[in-house]
C-alpha positions as CSV (number, residue, x, y, z in Angstrom):
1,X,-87.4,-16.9,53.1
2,X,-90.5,-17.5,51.5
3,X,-90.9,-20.3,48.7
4,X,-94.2,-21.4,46.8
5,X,-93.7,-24.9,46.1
6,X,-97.0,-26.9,45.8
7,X,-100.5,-25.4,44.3
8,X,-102.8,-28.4,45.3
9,X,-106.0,-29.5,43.8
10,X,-108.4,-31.8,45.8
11,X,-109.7,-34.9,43.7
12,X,-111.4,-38.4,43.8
13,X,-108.6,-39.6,40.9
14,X,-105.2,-37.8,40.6
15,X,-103.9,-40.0,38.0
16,X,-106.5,-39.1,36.0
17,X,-106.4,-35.3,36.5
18,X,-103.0,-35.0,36.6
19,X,-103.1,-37.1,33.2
20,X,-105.6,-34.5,31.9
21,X,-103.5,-31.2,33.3
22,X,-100.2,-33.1,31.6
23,X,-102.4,-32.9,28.3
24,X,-103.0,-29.4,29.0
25,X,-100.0,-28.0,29.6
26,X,-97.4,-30.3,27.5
27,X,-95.2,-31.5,30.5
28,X,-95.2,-34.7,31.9
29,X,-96.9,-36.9,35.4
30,X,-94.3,-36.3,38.0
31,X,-92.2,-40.0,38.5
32,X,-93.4,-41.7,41.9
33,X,-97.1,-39.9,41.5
34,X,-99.6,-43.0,43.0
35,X,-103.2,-42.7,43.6
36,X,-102.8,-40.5,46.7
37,X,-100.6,-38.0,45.2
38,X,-99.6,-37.0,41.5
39,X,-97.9,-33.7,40.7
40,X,-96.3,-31.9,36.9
41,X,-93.4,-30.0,37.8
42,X,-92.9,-26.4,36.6
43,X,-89.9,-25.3,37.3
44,X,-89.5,-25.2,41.4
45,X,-93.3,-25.5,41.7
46,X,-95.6,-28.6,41.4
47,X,-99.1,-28.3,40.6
48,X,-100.1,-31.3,42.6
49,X,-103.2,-33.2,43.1
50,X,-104.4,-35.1,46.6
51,X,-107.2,-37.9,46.7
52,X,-109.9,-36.9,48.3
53,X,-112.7,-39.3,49.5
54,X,-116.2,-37.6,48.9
55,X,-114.7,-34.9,47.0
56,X,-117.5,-32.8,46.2
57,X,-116.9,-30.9,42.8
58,X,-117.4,-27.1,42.6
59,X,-120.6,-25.5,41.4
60,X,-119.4,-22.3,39.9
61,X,-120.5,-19.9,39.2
62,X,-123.4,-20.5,41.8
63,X,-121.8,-20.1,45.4
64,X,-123.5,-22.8,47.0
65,X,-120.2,-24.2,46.8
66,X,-117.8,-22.1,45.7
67,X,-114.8,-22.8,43.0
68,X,-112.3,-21.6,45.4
69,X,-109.4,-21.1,42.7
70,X,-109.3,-21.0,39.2
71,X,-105.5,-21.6,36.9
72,X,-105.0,-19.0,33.5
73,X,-103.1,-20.1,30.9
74,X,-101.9,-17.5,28.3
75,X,-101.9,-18.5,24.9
76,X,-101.3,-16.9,21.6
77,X,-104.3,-18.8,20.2
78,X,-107.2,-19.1,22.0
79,X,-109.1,-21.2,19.4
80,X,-106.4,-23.7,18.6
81,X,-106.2,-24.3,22.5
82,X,-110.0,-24.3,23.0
83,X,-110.3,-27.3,20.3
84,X,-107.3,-29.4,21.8
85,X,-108.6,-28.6,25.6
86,X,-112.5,-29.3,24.6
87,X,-111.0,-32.8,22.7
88,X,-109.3,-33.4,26.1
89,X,-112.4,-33.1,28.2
90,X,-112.6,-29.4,29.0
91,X,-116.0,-27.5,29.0
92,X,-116.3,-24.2,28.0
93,X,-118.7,-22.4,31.0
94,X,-118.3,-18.4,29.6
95,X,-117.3,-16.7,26.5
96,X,-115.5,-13.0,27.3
97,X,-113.0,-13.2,24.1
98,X,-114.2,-9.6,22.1
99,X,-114.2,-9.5,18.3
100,X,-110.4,-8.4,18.5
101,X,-109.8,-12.2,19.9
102,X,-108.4,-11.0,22.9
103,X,-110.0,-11.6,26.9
104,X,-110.9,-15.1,28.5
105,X,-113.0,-18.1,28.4
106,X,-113.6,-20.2,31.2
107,X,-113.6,-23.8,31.4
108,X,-113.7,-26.7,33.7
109,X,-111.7,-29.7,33.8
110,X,-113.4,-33.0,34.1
111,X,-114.3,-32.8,37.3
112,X,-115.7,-29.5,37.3
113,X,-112.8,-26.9,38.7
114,X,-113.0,-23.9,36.8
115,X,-109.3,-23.0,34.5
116,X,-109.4,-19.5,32.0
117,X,-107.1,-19.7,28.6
118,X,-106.5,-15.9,28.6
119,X,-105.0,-13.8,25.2
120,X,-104.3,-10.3,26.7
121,X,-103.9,-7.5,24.0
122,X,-99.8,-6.7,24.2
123,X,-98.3,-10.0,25.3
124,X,-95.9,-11.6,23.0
125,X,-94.1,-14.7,24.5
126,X,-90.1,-14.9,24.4
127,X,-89.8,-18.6,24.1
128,X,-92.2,-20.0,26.9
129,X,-92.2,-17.0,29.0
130,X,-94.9,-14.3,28.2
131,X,-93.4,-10.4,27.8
132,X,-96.4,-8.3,29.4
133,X,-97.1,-4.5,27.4
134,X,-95.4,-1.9,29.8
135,X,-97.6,0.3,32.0
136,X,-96.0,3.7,30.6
């Protein structure tokens, strides 16, 4: 058996990015999270954040050092989100939302990893899970 449990992101200050991610997504700091180690829980799977001493922050979209992942979030309103995320401490990098509303922007977090809100044409959520278009 096969389990994904952790998705890690390096950082000098995982209070403070795990603060901002709790912001983000609505859910709280994980109890026991320190200055090593803080985590949100979603469902069985922790997004977590590790200290890391020199962390060196990301320089997309150049590749001299690359952003190595990137999170999406689907929401049902793209500009309600951007406002809250921008007030939070986001910055938007790219604009690829077409005049129907729907496609990405990208953004980075405070410390510069890249994160997409995404509104894909079809979706329409079922409490907090998203109901994709079928394929036929």
């Amino acid at each position: 058996m096969l389990r994904l449990t952790d998705f890690i992101i390096d950082c000098p200050d995982t209070m403070a990015l795990a603060g901002f991610y709790a912001e983000v997504t609505g859910r709280p700091v994980k109890d026991g999270s320190d200055a090593d180690w803080a985590g949100i829980t979603f469902g069985e799977i922790e997004l977590a954040f590790q200290r890391v001493d020199e962390y060196r922050a990301p320089t997309w979209p150049s590749a001299e050092h690359p952003k190595q992942y990137h999170l999406d979030f689907e929401v049902d309103d793209i500009e309600a989100e951007q406002d809250r995320l921008l007030a939070l401490g986001a910055t938007l990098q790219r604009d690829n939302v077409g005049a129907e509303g729907y496609g990405f922007r990208v953004y980075t977090d405070p410390i510069g990893h890249p994160f997409c809100l995404c509104r894909n044409k079809g979706v329409v959520w079922n409490g907090d899970e998203p109901v994709w278009p079928s394929k036929s």
